[in-house]
N, C-alpha and C positions, 0 to 999 in steps of 0.2 A: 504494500500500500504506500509508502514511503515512496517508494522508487518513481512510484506511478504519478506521486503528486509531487515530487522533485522535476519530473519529466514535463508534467505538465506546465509549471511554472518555467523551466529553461525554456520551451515552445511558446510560451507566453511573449516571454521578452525578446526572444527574435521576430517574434510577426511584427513589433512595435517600434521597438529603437537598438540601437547599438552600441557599444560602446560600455556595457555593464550598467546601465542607469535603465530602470522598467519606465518606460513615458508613453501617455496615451496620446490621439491626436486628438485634436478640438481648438478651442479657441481658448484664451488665455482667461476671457469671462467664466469659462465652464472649470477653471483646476485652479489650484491654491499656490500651485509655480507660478513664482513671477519672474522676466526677461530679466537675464539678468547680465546683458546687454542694452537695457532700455536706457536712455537718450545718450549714447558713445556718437562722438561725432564723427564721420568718418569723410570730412570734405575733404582733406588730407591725404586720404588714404593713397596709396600706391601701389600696383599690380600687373598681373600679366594675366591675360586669358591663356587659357587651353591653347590657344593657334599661335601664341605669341607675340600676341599684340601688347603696347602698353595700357595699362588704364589706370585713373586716375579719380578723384571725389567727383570731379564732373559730369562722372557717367549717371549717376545720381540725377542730375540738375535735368534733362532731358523726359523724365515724365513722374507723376504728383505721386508716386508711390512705386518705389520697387520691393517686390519680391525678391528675398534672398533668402537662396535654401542650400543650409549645409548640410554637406551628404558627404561620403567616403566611399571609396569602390569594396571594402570589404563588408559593408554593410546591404543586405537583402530588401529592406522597407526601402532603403534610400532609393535604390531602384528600380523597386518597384512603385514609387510614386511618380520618377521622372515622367512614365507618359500624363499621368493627372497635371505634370507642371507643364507640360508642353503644353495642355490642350488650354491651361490658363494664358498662357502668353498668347494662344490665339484666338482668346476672346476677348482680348481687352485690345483698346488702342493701345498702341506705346506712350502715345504722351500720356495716356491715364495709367498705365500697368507697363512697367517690365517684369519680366522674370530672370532672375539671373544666380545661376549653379555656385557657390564656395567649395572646393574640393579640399578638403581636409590633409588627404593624405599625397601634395602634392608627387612625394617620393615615385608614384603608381602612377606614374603621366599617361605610360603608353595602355596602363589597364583602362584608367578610365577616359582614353579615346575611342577604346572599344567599347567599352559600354554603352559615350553617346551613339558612338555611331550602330551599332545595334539596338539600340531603345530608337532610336532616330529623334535625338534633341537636336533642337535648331537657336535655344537662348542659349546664350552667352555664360561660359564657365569660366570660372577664376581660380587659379590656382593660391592657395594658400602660402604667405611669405612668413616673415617674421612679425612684420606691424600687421597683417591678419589676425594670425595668430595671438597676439598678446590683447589684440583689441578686442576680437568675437573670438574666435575656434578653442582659446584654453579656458572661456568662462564657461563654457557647455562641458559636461561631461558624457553625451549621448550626442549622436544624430542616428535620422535625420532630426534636423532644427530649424523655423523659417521664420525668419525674423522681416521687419518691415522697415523702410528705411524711407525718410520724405525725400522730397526734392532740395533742399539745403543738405541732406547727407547726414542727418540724423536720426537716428533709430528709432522707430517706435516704442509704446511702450507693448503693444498687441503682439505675440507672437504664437506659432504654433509647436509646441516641443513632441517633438514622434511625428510618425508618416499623418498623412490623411490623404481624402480623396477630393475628387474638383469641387462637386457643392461644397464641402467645408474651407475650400481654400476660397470660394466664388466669395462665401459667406462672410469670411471676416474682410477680402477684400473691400468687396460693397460698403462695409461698416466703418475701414481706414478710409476710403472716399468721402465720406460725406462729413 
């Protein structure tokens, strides 16, 4: 019986999040976690996409709410949420919504180009640096994690910790909008 409900509980926490921390999806009104990334400014901030590009807090300024969802390639939920975030980024205008991937473990470059490119993501992934890192990716102890971010480049305080799926992602979006 033991085994059975130890078993049960490690299947738990892989359907939900990674990284050793059990997180449900929902919105930040619905759980007692609170962002603990909420108002980090990252106008500053400095990166590189997956393709090599640079980026910079500016990327921010371009539409009244981005999506930012960290994920790791060794995590399952992350994954499999990517097509629910794809399907976001194409129902929002861009100036109203982006969506835009943090990779956690940027070490796994070439795993998670296979990943977009077999989930077939088309928003924009960043690999995680140092000033990443220090700023969002080491105050989470799990992903996935999706944090909101305005158009000045400050963090919401609404976030999602664990996977979810598009209505719940539609749903708090909606709610950062207005």
């Amino acid at each position: 019986m033991k085994k059975i409900l130890i078993l049960g509980l490690v299947s738990l926490l892989m359907l939900t999040g990674c990284q050793g921390k059990e997180s449900e999806g929902g919105t930040s009104e619905e759980l007692t976690e609170t962002n603990p990334v909420a108002a980090v400014a990252l106008k500053d901030m400095e990166g590189t996409t997956l393709k090599g590009d640079a980026v910079t807090g500016e990327l921010f300024g371009g539409s009244k709410v981005t999506v930012l969802n960290l994920w790791g390639t060794f995590c399952g939920p992350c994954i499999d949420e990517m097509p629910e975030l794809e399907k976001l980024s194409q129902a929002y205008d861009q100036k109203e919504v982006q969506v835009i991937g943090l990779i956690t473990d940027p070490e796994e470059r070439e795993t998670a180009e296979e990943i977009i490119n077999k989930v077939s993501v088309t928003y924009k992934n960043i690999l995680a640096n140092d000033q990443l890192n220090e700023l969002i990716v080491n105050k989470f102890d799990y992903v996935p994690a999706t944090i909101f971010v305005d158009s000045e480049g400050k963090v919401l305080e609404t976030f999602i910790p664990g996977s979810t799926d598009l209505e719940a992602f539609k749903s708090v979006v909606d709610g950062v909008l207005k």
